[in-house]
C-alpha positions as CSV (number, residue, x, y, z in Angstrom):
1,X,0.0,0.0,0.0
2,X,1.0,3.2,-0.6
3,X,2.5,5.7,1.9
4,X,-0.5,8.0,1.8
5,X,-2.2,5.4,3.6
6,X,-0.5,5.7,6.6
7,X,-2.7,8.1,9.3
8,X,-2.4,9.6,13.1
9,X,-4.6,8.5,15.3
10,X,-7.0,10.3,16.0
11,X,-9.1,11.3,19.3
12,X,-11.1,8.3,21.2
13,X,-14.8,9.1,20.6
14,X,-18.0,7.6,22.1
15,X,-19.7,5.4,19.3
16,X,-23.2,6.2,17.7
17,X,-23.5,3.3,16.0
18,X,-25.8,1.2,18.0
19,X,-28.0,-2.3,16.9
20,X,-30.9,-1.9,15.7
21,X,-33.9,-3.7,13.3
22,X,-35.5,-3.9,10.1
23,X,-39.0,-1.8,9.5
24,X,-42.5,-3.1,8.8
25,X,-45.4,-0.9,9.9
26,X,-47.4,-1.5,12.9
27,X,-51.0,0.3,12.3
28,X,-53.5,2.1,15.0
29,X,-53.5,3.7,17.9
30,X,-53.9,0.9,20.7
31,X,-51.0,-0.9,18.4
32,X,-48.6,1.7,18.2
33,X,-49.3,2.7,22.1
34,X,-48.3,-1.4,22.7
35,X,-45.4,-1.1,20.7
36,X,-44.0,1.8,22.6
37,X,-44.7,0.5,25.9
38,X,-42.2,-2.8,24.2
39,X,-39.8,-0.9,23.9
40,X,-38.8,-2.1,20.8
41,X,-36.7,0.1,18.3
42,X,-39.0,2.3,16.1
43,X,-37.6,4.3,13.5
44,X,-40.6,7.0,12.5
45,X,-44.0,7.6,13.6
46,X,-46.3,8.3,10.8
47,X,-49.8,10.8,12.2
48,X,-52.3,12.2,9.9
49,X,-51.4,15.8,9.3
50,X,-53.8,18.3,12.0
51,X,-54.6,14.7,14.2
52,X,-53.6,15.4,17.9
53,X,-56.8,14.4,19.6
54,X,-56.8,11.4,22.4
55,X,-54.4,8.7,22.7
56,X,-52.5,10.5,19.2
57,X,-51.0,13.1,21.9
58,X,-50.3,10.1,24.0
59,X,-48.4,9.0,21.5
60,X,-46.2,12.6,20.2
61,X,-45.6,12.9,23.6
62,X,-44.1,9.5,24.2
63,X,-41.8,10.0,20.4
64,X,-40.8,13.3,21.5
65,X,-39.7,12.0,24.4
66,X,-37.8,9.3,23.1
67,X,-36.5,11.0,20.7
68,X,-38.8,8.9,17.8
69,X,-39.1,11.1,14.4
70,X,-42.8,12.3,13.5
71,X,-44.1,12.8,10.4
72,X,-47.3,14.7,9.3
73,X,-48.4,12.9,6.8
74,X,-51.2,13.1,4.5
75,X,-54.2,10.6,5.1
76,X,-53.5,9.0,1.7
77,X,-50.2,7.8,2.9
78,X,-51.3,6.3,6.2
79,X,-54.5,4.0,3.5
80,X,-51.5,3.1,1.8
81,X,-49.1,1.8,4.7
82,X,-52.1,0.1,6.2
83,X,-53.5,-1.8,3.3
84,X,-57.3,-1.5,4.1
85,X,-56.9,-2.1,7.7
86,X,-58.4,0.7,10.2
87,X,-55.3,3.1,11.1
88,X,-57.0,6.0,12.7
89,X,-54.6,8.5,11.6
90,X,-51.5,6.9,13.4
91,X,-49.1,4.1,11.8
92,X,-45.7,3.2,13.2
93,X,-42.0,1.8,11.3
94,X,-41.0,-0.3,13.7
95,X,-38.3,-3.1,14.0
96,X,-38.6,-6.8,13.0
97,X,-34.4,-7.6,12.3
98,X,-31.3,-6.5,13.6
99,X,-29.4,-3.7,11.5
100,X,-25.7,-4.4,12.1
101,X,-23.2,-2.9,14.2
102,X,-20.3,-0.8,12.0
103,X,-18.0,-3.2,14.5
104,X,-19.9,-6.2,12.9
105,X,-18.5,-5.0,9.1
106,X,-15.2,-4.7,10.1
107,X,-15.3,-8.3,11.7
108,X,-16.5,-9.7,8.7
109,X,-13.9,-8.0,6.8
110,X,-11.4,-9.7,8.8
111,X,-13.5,-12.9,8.6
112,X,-12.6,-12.5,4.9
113,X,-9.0,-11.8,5.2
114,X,-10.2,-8.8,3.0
115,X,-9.3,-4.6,3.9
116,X,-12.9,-3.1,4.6
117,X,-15.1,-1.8,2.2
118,X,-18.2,0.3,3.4
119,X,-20.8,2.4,1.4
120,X,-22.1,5.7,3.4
121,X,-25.6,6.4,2.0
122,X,-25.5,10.6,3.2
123,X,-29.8,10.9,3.4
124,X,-30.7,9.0,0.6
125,X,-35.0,9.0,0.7
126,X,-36.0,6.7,-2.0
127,X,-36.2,3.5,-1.0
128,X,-35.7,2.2,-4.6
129,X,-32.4,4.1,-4.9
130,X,-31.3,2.9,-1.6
131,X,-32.3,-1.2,-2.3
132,X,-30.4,-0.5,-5.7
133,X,-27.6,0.9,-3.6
134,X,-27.6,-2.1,-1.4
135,X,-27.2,-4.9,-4.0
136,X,-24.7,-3.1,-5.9
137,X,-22.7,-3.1,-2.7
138,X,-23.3,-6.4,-2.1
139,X,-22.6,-7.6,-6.0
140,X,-19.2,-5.8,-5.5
141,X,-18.5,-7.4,-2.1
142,X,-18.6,-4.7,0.3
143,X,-18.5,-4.9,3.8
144,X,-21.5,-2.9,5.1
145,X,-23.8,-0.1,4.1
146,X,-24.0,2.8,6.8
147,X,-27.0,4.8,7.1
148,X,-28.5,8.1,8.8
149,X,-31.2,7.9,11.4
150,X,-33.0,10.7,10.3
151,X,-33.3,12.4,7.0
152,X,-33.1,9.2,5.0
153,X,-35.1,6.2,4.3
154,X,-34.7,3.2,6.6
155,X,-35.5,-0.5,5.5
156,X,-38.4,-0.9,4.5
157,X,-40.7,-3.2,2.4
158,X,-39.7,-1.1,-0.6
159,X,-35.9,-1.5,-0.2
160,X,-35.9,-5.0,0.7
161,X,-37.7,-5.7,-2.6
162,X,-35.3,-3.1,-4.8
163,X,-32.2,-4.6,-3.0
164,X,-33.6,-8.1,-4.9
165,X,-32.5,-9.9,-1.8
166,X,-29.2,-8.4,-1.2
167,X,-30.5,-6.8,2.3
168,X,-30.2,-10.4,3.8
169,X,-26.7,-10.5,2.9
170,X,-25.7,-7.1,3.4
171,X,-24.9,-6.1,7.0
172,X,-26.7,-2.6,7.5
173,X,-25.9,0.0,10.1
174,X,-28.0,2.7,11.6
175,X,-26.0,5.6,13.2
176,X,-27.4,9.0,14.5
177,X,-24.4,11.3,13.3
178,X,-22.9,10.3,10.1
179,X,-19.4,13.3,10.1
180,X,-18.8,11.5,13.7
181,X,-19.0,8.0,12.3
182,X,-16.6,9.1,9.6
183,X,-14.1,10.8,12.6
184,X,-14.7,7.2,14.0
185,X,-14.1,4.3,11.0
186,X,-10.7,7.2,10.4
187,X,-9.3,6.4,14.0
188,X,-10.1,2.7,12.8
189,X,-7.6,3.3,9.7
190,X,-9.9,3.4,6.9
191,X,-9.6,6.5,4.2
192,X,-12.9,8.0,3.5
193,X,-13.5,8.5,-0.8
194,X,-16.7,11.1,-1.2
195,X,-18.4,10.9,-4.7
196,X,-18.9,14.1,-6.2
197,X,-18.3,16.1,-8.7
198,X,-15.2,17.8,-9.7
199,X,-13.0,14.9,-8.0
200,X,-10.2,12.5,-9.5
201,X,-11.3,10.0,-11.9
202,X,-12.6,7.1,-10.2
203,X,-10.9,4.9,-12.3
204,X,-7.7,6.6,-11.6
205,X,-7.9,6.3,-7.5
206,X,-6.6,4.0,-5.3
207,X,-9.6,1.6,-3.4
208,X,-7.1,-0.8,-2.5
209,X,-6.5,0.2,1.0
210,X,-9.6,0.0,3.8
211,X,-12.3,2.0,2.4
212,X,-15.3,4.3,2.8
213,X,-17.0,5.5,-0.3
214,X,-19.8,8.1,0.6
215,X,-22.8,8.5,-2.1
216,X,-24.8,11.3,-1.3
217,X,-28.7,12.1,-1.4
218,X,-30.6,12.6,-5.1
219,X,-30.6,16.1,-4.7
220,X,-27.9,17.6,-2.9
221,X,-25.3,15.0,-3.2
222,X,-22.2,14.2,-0.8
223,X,-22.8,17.3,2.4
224,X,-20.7,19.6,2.7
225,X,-19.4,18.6,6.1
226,X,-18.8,15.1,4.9
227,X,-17.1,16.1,1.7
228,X,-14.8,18.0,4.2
229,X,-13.9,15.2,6.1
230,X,-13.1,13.1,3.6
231,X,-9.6,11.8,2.4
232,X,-10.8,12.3,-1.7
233,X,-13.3,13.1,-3.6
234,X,-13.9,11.5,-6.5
235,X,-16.2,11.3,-9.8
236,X,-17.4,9.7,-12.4
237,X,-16.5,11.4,-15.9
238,X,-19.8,12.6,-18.0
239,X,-20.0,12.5,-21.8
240,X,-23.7,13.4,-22.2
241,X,-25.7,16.6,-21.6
242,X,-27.0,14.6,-18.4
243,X,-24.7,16.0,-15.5
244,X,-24.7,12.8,-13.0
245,X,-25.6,9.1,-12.9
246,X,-28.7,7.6,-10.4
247,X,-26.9,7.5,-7.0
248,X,-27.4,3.2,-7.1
249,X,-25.8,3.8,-10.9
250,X,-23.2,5.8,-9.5
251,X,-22.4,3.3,-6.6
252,X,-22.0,0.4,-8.9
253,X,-20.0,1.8,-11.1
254,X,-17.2,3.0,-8.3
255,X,-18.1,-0.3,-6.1
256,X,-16.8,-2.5,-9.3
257,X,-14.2,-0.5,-9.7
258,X,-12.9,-1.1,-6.4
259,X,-13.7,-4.5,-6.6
260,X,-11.3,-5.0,-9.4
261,X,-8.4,-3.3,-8.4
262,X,-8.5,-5.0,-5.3
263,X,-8.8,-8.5,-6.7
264,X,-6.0,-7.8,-9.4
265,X,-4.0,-5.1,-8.0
């Protein structure tokens, strides 16, 4: 490996990653009460937009407290999550399987005998872009995909089918401050690659040393902050009057890239 690779450690910092599960929606009231009193992992809570009458202020006051995103949501949403059962203005994500630990990627790396390779999806929303994102990883043998807690889809129904099974082979990790994890995974020696424009040439960077490559959201791209903290930025060349590539087009194009330099190089 080069001599670029070589970093100082940095600061010790608390982790935010933490275990967590897989969505399906859990739909009404009394249900949603039950599965707060669990104590179960819930990612959002879904409440028809000017509903806060009865047990739905129960149920604000109980997310805000634990810190649960709420969305205001239109009552055409809620029909749809609910699929013809009764949902009186209230659904709930909530957790069936266990997201990964980032700790749990860099094991299986090892496991491997393989330098890590993680995908950072920076508040991707659409849960097609994100299961695309997923299996691309996984086709290219990546080590995890790390995800926001807020701001971005979770896993849901929708990304499980566009990941066409990948998310049971992909390890998955929730975190609530993505610059942080970043600050983390470098004190853990990997080299952080943002994908934007005006970078390198993917084609003509290095992936063969332990390896984050952040994709950013379908309309604002790679933040600011994290673009900052990154080791190189780095982009995929354009030749048509189209500016960028789908951000699942864009990951499988750099994922395989890294793939094969790191399986011939």
């Amino acid at each position: 490996m080069n001599d670029q690779y070589k970093r100082k450690p940095l600061p010790k910092r608390e982790r935010e990653d933490s275990p967590s599960r897989t969505p399906s929606y859990v739909i009404g009231r009394n249900a949603v009460l039950e599965l707060l009193k669990s104590g179960r992992e819930i990612d959002k809570i879904y409440i028809k937009k000017g509903e806060r009458t009865g047990s739905v202020t129960v149920i604000a006051a109980e997310a805000v407290r634990r810190g649960i995103p709420i969305a205001e949501v239109e009552v055409f949403k809620l029909d749809a999550m609910a699929c013809g059962q009764p949902h009186q203005g209230v659904a709930a994500s909530a957790a069936l399987k266990d997201y990964a630990s980032i700790d749990d990627m860099l094991r299986l790396a090892e496991e491997r005998g393989e330098k890590p390779l993680l995908v950072m999806a920076d508040g991707v929303e659409d849960p097609q872009n994100l299961g695309a994102l997923i299996r691309a990883a996984e086709c290219a043998g990546a080590h995890g995909v790390i995800i926001p807690k807020r701001r971005a889809v979770g896993l849901t129904e929708a990304v499980g089918r566009a990941s066409a099974g990948a998310i049971e082979h992909m390890p998955v990790a929730k975190v609530v401050n993505l610059a942080r994890t970043v600050e983390e995974l470098k004190e853990k020696g990997l080299w952080i690659f943002a994908a934007e424009v005006g970078g390198q040439a993917y084609y003509d960077s290095d992936f063969r040393c332990p390896a984050v490559l952040i994709l950013g959201s379908e309309g604002f791209g790679v933040s600011r902050l994290l673009k900052e903290k990154s080791d190189f930025v780095v982009s995929i060349p354009m030749y048509g009057q189209v500016n960028s590539l789908n951000v699942s087009a864009a990951a499988a194009v750099i994922l395989c890239e890294a793939a094969r330099q790191r399986r011939t190089g």
